[in-house]
Residue, then its C-alpha position, 0 to 999 in steps of 0.5 A: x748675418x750671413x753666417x746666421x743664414x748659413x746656420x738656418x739653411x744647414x739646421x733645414x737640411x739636418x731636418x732634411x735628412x732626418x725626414x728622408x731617414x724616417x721615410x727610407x728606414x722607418x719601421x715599426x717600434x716593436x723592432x729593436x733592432x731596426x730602432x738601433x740601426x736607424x738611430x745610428x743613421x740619424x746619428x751618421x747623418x747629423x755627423x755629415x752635416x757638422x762635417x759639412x758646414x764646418x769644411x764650408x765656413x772654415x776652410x782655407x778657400x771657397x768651397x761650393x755646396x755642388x763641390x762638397x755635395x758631389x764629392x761626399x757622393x762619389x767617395x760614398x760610391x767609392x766603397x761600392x764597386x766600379x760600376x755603381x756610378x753617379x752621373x751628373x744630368x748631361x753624363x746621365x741623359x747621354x748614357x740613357x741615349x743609346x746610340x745606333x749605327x754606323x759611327x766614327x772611331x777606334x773599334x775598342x769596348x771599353x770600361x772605368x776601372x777605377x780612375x781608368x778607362x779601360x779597354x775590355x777587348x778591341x774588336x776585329x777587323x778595326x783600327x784599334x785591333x789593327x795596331x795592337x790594342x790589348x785588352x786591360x790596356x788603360x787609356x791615359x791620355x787622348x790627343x794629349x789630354x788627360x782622361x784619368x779620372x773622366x767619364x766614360x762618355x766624355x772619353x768616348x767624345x774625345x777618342x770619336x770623330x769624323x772618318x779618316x781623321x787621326x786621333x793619339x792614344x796614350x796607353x798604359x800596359x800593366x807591365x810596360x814601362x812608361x806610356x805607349x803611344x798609338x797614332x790611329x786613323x779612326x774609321x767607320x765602326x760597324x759591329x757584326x755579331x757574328x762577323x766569321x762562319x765557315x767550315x775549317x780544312x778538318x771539317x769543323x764548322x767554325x762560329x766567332x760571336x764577338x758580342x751580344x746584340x740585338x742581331x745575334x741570334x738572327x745572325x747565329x742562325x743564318x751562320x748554323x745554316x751555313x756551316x751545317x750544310x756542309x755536313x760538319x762533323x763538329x762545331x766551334x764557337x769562339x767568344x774569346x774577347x767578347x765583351x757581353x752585351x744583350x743578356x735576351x740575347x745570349x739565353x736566345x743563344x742558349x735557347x738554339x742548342x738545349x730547347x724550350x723551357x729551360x732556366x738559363x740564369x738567374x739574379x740575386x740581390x736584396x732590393x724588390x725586383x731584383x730575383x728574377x729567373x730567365x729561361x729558354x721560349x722555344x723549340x729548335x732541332x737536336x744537334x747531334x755533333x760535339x760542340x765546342x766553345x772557346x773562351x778566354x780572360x777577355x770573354x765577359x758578361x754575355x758570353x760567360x752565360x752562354x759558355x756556363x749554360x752550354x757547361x752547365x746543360x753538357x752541351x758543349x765542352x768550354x776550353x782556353x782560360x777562365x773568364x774575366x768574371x763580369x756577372x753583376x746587374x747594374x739598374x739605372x736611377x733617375x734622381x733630382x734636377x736631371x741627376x742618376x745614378x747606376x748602382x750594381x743590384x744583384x749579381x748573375x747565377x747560372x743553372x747549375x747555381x754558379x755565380x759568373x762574378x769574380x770579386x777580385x777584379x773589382x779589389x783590382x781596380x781599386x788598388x793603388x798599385x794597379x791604378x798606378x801602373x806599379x804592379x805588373x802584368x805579371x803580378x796581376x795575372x798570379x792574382x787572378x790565378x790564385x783566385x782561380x785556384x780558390x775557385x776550385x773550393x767551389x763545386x758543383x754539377x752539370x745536369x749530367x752530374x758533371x763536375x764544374x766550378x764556381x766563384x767567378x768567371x767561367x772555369x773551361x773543361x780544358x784549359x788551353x793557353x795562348x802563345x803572346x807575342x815578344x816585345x818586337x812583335x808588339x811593336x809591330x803591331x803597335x805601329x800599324x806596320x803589317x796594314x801600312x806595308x800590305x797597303x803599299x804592297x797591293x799598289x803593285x801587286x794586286x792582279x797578281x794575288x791568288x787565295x793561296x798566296x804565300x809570301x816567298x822570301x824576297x818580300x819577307x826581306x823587304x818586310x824587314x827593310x820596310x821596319x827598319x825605315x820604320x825606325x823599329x830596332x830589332x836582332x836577328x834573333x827577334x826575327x826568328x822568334x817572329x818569322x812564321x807569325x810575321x809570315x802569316x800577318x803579311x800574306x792575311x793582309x794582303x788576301x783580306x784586302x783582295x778577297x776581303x776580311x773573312x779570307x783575310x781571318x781564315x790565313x791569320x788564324x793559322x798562327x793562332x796556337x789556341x784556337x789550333x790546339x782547340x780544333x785539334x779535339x774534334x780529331x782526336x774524338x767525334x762526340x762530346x762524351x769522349x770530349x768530356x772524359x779526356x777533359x775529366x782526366x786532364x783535370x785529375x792529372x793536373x791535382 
């Protein structure tokens, strides 16, 4: 009796599906095509349900039909891309509740990449930059448990928390061998979109945008009001390590330097709805001085429309590395008994006809050997080079006819690289050193601190004392490889906690050789036709 009542339910379900299938592809006979085509789904689906009441009678345990169900699911969406998730009702009602002001927690923007939760960029000034969190870092285990292959909201849960409490992160690094540890203290996150404005000792207006949100434009103007009341001769906006955010936001950004009635970027994808074309609203005054914007592999979504359209309309020279490439649309589906589904609909194009989406981060995610950690940084990076070089195969122009390229991510103008930190300056940065030291230091100290203050050689001496108490292994050798970033870290530390972040910022990017050699062009050439020929000519030098 009971397997006669198994029978019935899946013989009802094959009827199910076959209803489902004439409603979702039914089309008219006069279609041969389509005919065939729907035949072989029917034919799929009676195949599925074999495969399922054969696996639910026989196998050697008790399977349930949620089981089977929600893993026939999710192997369906595993040929899809990384963002095309199913969500079980209270994954689902969490991820439709977005969350508003100030929380507990590390300071990281955050993604699954496969079975991985992965960090797409720290954000400044946090906990989780503080120590060395590097952007691709995998998230393995948090306070010891396991969140490969979890949710990432349920990951969130555990790694938020109240204020002042400890929480131990496990990572895995592309290229590091074994899992590194991170104890961090988390702390009360408040994201500014535009954390940083000031004007550079070259004369440069200065603009870092670390996300698109809903106070972005808002907060861009107030800043351009800022810089350019010191008659700057050029600006800079840095969006290196921005990981996207509002697209209303970013073609309001857009809309601040190219004006009113102009197509930012367009989507394209093959269900109703899904073409759609967004485009500038309103006037803003000219801005006669060069522009430039700097990017790197960890800049995505958002911000990789706002660096192509500032390309794209010659606004701007784009400089540094090319982009992550996150140019993909994900729309939400609500489904039966509090159930969704995120599913990727169409991908993003700018003006110029460019796509910003880099497939081969998406076969990245997916391989064995990067979800295992076997392949390296190294090995990771030549992939992407290679996709980059391919790129190139791409062509196509700015509204000056400028030569640019397609095929995923933004390619700068000018690519700059960025100087990486040795394995002891890692583990610097790893242990919290820099902050635990200043800390102490200012207990002391503090009445005694100017703007200009510069560490002279006894502290450096009981910097070097303090890391060995750490039980941090270094040579003499690593030292000098260091010295003038470890220099610069400890004197950013000690201003920033006197005289706050934003003085803090501006003594640490003084060893930041990317955005140096960046600011460098504005003294080489005082408008962006000069800009774009030196960077015409680097390229053709580089062929």
């Amino acid at each position: 009796m009971k397997m006669n009542k198994s029978k019935l339910i899946l013989s009802v379900s094959v009827l199910g599906w076959v209803l489902i299938a004439f409603i979702l592809f039914g089309t008219s006979r006069a279609d041969a095509a389509n005919d065939a085509n729907n035949e072989n789904i029917y034919k799929k689906m009676r195949l599925f349900t074999e495969v399922f009441s054969k696996v639910k009678d026989n196998y050697v345990e008790e399977l349930t039909v949620d089981e089977l169900i929600d893993s026939a699911i999710k192997g369906m969406l595993d040929e899809a891309d990384p963002h095309t998730v199913f969500f079980k009702p209270d994954d689902f009602e969490k991820f439709t509740t977005s969350t508003q002001g100030e929380f507990g927690g590390l300071g990281i923007s955050i993604d699954k990449k496969g079975d991985y939760i992965t960090v797409v960029s720290p954000i400044e000034g946090t906990p989780a930059y503080r120590m060395g969190i590097h952007a691709g870092d995998k998230i393995s285990k948090v306070d010891g448990k396991s969140v490969v292959g979890m949710e990432t909201d349920e990951s969130i849960k555990l790694m938020r928390g109240k204020p002042g409490t400890k929480v131990v992160i496990s990572i895995i690094r592309p290229g590091v061998e074994g899992e590194m540890e991170f104890e961090i203290v988390r702390d009360i996150i408040k994201i500014d979109s535009v954390p940083y404005a000031f004007v550079t000792d070259n004369n440069v207006g200065y603009i870092r945008i670390r996300q698109f949100n809903k106070n972005t434009t808002t907060e861009l103007r107030e800043a351009l009001a800022e810089v350019e009341s010191e008659n700057i001769k050029g600006l800079l906006i840095d969006l290196r390590a921005n990981p996207g955010g509002l697209l209303s936001e970013a073609v309001n950004a857009v809309n601040e330097f190219i004006g009113k009635g102009k197509r930012v970027v367009f989507t394209k994808g093959r269900a109703y709805g899904t073409n759609e074309e967004y485009f500038t609203r309103y006037e803003t005054k000219d801005r006669e001085y060069p522009i430039v914007i700097l990017v790197n592999e960890a800049s995505a979504s958002a911000s990789e429309i706002f660096a192509g359209s500032m390309q794209d309309y010659d606004k701007g020279l784009v400089v540094g590395k090319t982009t992550f490439g996150k140019g993909s649309v994900q729309r939400l589906f609500p489904l039966s008994d509090g159930n969704g589904i995120k599913i990727t609909t169409a991908k993003y194009y700018i003006n110029s006809g460019r796509c910003i989406h880099k497939d081969i981060n998406d076969k990245l995610y997916k391989d064995p050997r990067v979800l295992s950690g076997e392949m390296t940084l190294e090995e990771i990076r030549k992939l992407q080079e290679e996709a980059v070089e391919k790129s190139r195969d791409h062509v196509y122009h700015t509204i000056s006819g400028r030569v640019v390229y397609g095929g995923g991510g933004i390619n700068p103008d000018l690519e700059i690289e960025q100087s990486r930190l040795t394995d002891f300056g890692v583990e610097l940065r790893r242990n919290n050193t820099f902050f635990n030291f200043t800390v102490d230091y200012m207990k002391d100290h503090e009445a005694e601190v100017t703007e200009d203050f510069v560490a002279d050689e006894k502290l450096m001496d009981d910097f070097f004392d303090y890391v060995k108490k750490q039980d941090i292994e270094f040579t003499e050798a690593e030292i000098d490889s260091v010295f003038d970033w470890v220099k610069t870290s400890i004197e950013s530390g000690v201003i920033e906690k006197k005289f706050g972040i934003e003085a803090g910022y501006k003594r640490g990017i003084e060893q930041d050789t990317q955005l140096q050699e960046a600011l460098a062009i504005f003294d080489k050439f005082d408008n962006l036709e000069d800009m774009f020929e030196y960077s015409s000519q680097m390229q053709n030098n580089k062929k």
